[in-house]
C-alpha positions in Angstrom: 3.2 17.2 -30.0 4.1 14.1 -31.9 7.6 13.7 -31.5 8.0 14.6 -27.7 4.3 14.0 -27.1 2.2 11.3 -27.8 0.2 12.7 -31.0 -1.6 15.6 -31.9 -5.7 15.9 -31.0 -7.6 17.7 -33.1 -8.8 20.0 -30.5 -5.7 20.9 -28.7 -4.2 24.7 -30.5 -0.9 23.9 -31.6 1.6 25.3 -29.2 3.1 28.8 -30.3 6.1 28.6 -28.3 6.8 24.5 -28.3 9.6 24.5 -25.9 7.9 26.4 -23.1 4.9 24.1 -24.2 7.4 21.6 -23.4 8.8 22.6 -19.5 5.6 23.8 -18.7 4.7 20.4 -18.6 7.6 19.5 -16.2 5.6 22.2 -13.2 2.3 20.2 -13.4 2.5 16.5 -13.9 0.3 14.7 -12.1 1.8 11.4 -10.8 -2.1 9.7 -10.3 -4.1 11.2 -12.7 -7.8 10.3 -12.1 -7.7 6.6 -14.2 -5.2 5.6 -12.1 -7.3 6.6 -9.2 -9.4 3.5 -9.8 -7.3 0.8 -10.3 -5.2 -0.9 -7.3 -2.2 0.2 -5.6 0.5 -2.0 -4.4 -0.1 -2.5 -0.9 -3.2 -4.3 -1.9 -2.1 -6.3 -4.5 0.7 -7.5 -2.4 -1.7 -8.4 0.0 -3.4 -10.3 -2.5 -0.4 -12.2 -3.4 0.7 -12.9 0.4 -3.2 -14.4 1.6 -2.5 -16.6 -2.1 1.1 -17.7 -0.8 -0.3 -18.2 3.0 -3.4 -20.3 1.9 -1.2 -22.5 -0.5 1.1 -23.2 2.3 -2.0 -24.5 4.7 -4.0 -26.2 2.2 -3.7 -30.1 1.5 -1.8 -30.7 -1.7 -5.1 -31.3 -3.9 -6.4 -28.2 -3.2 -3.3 -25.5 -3.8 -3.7 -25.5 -7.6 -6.9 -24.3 -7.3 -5.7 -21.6 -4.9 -3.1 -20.7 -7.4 -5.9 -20.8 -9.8 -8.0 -17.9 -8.5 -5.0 -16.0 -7.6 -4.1 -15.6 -11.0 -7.5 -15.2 -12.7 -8.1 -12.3 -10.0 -4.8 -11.0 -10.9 -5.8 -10.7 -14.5 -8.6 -8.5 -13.2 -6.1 -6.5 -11.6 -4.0 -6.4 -15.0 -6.8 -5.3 -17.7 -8.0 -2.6 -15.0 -4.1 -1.4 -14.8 -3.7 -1.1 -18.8 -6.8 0.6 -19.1 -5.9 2.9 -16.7 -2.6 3.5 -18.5 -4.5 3.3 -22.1 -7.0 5.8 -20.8 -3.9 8.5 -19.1 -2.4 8.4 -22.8 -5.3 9.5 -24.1 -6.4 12.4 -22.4 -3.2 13.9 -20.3 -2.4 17.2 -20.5 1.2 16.4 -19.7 1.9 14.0 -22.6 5.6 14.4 -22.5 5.9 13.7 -18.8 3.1 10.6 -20.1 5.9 9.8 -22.5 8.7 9.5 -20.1 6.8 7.6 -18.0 6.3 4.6 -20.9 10.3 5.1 -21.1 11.2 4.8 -17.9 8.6 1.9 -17.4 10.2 0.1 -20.6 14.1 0.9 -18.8 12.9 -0.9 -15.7 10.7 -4.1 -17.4 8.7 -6.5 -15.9 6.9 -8.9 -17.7 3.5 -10.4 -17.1 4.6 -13.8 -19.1 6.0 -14.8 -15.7 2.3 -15.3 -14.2 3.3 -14.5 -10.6 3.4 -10.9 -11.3 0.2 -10.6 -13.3 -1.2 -8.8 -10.5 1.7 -6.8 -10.0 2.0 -5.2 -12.9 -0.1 -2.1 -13.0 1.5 -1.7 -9.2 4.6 -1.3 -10.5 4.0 1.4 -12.8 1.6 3.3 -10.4 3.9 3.5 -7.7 7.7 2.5 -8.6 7.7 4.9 -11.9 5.1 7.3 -11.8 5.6 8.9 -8.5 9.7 9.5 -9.4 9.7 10.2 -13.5 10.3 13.7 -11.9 12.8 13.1 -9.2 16.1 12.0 -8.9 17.6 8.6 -10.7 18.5 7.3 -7.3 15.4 7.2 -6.6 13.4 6.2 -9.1 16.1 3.5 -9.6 15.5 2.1 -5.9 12.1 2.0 -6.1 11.8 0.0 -9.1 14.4 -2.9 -8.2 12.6 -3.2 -4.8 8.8 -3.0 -5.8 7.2 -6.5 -5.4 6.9 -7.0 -9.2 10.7 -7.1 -9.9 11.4 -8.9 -7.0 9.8 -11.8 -8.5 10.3 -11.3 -11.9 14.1 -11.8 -11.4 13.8 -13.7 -8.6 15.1 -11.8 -6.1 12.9 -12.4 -3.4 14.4 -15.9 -3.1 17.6 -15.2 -3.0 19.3 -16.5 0.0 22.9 -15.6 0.7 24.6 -19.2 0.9 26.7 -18.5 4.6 24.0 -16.3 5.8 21.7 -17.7 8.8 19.3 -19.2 6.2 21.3 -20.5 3.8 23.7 -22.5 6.7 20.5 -23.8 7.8 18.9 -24.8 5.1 21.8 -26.4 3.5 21.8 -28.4 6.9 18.6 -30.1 6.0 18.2 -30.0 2.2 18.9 -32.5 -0.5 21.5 -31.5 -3.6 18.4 -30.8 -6.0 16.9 -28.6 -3.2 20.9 -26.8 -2.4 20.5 -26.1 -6.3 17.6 -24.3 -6.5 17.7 -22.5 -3.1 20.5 -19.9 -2.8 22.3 -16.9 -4.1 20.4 -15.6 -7.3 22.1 -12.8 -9.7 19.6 -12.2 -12.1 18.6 -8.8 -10.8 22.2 -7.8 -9.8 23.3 -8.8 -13.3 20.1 -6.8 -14.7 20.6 -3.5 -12.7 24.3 -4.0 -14.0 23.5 -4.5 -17.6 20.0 -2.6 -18.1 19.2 -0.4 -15.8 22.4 1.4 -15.0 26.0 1.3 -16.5 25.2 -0.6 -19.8 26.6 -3.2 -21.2 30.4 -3.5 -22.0 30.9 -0.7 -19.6 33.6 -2.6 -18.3 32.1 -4.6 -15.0 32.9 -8.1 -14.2 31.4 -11.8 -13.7 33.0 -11.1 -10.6 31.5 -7.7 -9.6 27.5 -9.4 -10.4 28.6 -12.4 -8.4 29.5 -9.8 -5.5 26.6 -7.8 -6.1 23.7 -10.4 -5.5 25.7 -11.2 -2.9 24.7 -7.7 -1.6 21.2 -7.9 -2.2 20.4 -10.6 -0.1 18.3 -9.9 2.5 15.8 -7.4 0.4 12.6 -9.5 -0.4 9.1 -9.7 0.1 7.2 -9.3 3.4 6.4 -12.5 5.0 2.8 -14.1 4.4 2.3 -13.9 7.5 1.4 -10.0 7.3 -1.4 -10.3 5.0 -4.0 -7.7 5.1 -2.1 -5.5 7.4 1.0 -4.7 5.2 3.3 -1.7 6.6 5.7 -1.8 3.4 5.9 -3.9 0.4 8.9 -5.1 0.7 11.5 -5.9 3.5 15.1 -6.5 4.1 16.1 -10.1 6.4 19.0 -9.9 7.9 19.2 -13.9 8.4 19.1 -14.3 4.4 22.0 -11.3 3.8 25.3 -12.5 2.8 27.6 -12.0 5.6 31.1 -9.9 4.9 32.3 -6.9 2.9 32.0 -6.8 -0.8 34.3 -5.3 -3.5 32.0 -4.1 -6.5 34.2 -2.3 -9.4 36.6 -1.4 -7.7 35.0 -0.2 -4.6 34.7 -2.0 -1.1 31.9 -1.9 0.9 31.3 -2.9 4.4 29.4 -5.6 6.1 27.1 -3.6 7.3 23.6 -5.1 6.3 21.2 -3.6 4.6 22.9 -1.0 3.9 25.6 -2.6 1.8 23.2 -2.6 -1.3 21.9 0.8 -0.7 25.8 2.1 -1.2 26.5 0.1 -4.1 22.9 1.2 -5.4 23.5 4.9 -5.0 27.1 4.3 -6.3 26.2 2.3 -9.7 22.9 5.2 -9.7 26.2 8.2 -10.0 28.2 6.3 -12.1 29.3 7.8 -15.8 28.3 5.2 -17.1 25.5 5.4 -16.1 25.0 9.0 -17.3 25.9 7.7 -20.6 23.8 5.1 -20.7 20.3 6.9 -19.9 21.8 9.9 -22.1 22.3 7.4 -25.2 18.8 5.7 -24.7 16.5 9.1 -23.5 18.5 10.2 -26.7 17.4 7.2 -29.1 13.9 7.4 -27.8 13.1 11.0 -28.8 15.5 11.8 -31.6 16.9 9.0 -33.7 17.7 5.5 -33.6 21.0 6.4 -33.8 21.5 9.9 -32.3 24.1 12.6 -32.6 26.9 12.0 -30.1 26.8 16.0 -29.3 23.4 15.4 -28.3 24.2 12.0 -25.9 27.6 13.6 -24.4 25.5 16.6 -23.7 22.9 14.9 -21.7 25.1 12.5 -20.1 26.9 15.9 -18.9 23.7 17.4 -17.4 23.2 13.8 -15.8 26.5 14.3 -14.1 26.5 17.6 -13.2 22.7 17.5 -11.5 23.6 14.3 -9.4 21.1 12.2 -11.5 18.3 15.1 -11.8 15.7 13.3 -14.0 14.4 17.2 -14.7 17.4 18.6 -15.3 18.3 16.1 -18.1 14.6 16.4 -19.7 15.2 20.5 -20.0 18.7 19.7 -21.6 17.1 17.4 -24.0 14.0 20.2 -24.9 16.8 22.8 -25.5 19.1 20.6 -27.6 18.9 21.7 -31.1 19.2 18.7 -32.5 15.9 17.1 -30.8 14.6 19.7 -33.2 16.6 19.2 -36.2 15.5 15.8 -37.9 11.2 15.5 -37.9 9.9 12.4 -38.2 12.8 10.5 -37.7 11.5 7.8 -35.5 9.5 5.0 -36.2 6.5 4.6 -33.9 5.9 1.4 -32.0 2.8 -0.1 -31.6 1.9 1.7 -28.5 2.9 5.1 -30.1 1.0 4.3 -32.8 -2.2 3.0 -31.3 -1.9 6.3 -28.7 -1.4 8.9 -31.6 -4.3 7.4 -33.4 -7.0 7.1 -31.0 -5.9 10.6 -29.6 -6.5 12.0 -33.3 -9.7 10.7 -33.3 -10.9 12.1 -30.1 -10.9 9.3 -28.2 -10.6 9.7 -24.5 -11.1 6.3 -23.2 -10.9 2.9 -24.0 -13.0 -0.2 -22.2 -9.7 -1.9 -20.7 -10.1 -5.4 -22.4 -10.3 -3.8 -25.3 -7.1 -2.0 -25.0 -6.0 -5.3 -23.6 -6.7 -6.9 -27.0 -5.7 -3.7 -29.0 -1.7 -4.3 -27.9 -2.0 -8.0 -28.0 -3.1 -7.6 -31.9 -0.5 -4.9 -32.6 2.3 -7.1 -31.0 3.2 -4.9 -28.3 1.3 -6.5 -25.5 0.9 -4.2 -22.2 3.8 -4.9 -19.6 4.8 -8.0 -21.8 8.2 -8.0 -23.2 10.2 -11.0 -24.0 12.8 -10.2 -21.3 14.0 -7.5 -18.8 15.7 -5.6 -21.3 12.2 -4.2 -22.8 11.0 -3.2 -25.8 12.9 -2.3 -28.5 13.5 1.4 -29.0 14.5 1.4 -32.6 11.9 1.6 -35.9 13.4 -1.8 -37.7 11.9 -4.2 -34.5 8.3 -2.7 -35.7 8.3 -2.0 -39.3 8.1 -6.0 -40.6 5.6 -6.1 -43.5 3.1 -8.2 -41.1 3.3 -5.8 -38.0 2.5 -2.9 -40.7 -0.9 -4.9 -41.8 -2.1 -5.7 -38.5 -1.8 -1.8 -38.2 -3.5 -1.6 -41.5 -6.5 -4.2 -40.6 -6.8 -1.6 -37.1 -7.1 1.8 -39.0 -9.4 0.5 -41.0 -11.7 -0.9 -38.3 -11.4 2.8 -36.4 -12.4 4.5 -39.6 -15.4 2.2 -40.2 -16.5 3.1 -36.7 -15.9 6.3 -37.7 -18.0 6.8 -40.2 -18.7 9.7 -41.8 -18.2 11.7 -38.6 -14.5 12.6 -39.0 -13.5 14.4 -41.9 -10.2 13.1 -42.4 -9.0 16.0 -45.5 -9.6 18.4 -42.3 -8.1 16.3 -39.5 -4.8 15.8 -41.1 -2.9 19.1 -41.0 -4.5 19.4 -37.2 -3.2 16.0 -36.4 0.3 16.5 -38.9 1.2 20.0 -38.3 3.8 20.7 -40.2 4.3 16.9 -41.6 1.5 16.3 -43.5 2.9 16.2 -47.4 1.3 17.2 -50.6 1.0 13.4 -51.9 -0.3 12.1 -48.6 -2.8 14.9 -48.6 -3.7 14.4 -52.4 -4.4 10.1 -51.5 -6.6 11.7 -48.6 -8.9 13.9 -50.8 -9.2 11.0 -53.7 -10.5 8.5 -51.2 -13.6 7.0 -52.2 -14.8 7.2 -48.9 -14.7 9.0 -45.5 -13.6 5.9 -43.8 -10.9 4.7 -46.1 -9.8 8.4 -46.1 -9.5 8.2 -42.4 -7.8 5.0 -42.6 -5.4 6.3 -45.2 -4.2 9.0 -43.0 -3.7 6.6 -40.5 -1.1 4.8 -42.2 0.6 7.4 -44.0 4.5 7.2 -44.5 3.9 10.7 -41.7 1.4 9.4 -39.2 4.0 5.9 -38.8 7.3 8.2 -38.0 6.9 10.8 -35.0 
């Protein structure tokens, strides 16, 4: 419940049979549960960002900061009403450890809202890039996340223009050199599906093979402003911005044949061992240790291979692996984790979305936020810093003192600890001068930090 969920609540029964507790869970995720039901889907926030991009390009230069303007404060609407829906899922799913893998595969693929074009796009991404595929195949879920609207901007893709393609030859035609410079190929995301999301880095691709690959991708971007409020798809591929000619990519060549040159490389890089490895290392390092047992990684990255990339598949391997079983309490919870666990051991199933909003923003782990595409950091040292552990202090006791005296924290611990809580933990609990400060005490302990 703690290590593979996201915390223990007090009125859940502690599952008998954990593993089948486990799989089970695997049959009946729901993809949209009912606080995501609420908050907007892609479709309209792209058309939000397209009547934005089509009004800025008609209005007289005075008036296209303001434009930009309400775009961006509606798009922080969009945002808070997205992380509370995610706050508010964590809280009360029945499927935690399909909830779980969703954060994961949500921190593999980042976006952040510090680049302010996507603060709309956000939520969008995880609603219907991750969610809908946690349970499908990597190929797919992979696809879907490099093409959704959010990561398109975020790494710039969606201006991208292949230098001899249609666009490019035109363009260069009437452009200045400062304009030639920052119009034209772009390899962030190609460098980024390279390095993060697939083989890993120093898995042995070149400056060459990213180069090559952006050069593929050209073409796949946004659909034209033009469209807004009737949007068929949320993104689309241009054949006047690809890259004309065939590409060689690690050792494999690939044929000029548009757009689906990157869907080849794509499903290639998606196959890859490497890739295998990769996820198998990091699905590893997010449930079991911060540095796990190589049995553990070679036998995941094995399932990965031998199931074509069968997200499923992989997670059963992991809940059958003895060693995810072997070392409790070995992980160090991030903010998130920590917040989750804590407001799901007091009962709490909802959260007013600014205030969950503000919750991550004190904690240092702001909602869709990272410092860069690589995400979060997995491992306990990027969270345990003497300051990050007060702020966590300074927010368990402000639960407990709205607490009160409701919660009887000597009773709450072993239902929220099963099989964790210690005898010296326990002892600080029942010699707390108050219910509150006992609450807050078992908040903080050395057991309810690790997972």
């Amino acid at each position: 419940m703690n290590r593979f969920g996201l915390g223990a609540r007090p009125d859940e029964p502690i599952p008998q049979e954990p593993q089948r507790w486990l799989h089970a869970q695997l049959e009946r995720f729901d993809a949209l549960p009912p606080p995501w039901r609420r908050a907007a889907r892609t479709p309209a926030l792209v058309d939000a960002w397209l009547a934005q991009q089509g009004a800025v390009r008609r209005a007289p230069e005075g008036q296209r900061s303001r434009i930009r303007e309400d775009y961006l404060r509606e798009g922080r609407v969009a945002y808070v009403a997205a992380a509370g829906a995610r706050t508010d899922s964590a809280l009360r799913s029945p499927t935690p450890f399909v909830e779980r893998l969703v954060h994961f595969w949500s921190n593999h693929f980042a976006v952040s809202v510090d680049k302010l074009l996507i603060v709309g796009l956000a939520g969008g991404f995880e609603a219907d890039a991750i969610r809908p595929h946690v349970m499908g195949r990597f190929e797919d879920l992979l696809w879907a996340a490099v093409l959704h609207p959010a990561m398109l901007l975020y790494l710039d893709q969606a201006q991208s223009i292949g230098p001899r393609s249609l666009v490019g030859t035109r363009a260069a035609m009437r452009s200045t050199d400062s304009q030639q410079r920052t119009r034209g190929l772009n390899e962030n995301l190609a460098r980024e599906i390279l390095e993060l999301h697939t083989l890993g880095v120093r898995s042995g691709y070149t400056q060459d093979d990213v180069t090559e690959f952006a050069r593929a991708l050209t073409g796949w971007t946004l659909p034209s402003d033009d469209t807004a409020g009737r949007v068929a798809t949320t993104h689309r591929y241009v054949a006047a911005m690809h890259e004309p000619g065939p590409r060689t990519i690690l050792g494999r060549s690939y044929p000029d044949d548009g757009e689906q040159q990157a869907r080849a490389v794509i499903r290639d890089l998606a196959l890859a061992p490497a890739t295998g490895r990769h996820i198998a290392l990091k699905l590893a390092r997010h449930f079991v240790a911060d540095e796990p047992p190589a049995a553990l990684v070679q036998r995941l990255a094995d399932r990965f291979a031998r199931s074509g990339g069968d997200l499923p598949s992989v997670y059963r391997a992991l809940i059958d692996s003895p060693e995810a079983w072997a070392a409790p309490n070995a992980k160090f919870k991030s903010p998130w984790d920590w917040a989750i666990s804590g407001l799901r051991a007091l009962g709490r199933q909802e959260l007013p979305p600014q205030q969950a909003v503000n919750l991550m923003n004190q904690l240092g782990q702001p909602v869709w936020r990272p410092g860069s595409p690589a995400g979060y950091d997995d491992a306990g040292a990027a969270w345990a810093a003497p300051d990050a552990l007060l702020r966590r202090v300074e927010v368990a006791q402000r639960l407990a003192t709205q607490a009160g005296s409701a919660i009887d924290a000597r009773s709450l611990a072993p239902r929220v600890l099963p099989g964790a809580l210690s005898e010296d933990t326990a002892g600080a609990i029942a010699r707390a001068e108050s219910a509150s400060t006992a609450l807050a005490l078992l908040l903080v302990s050395p057991e309810f930090l690790r997972r």
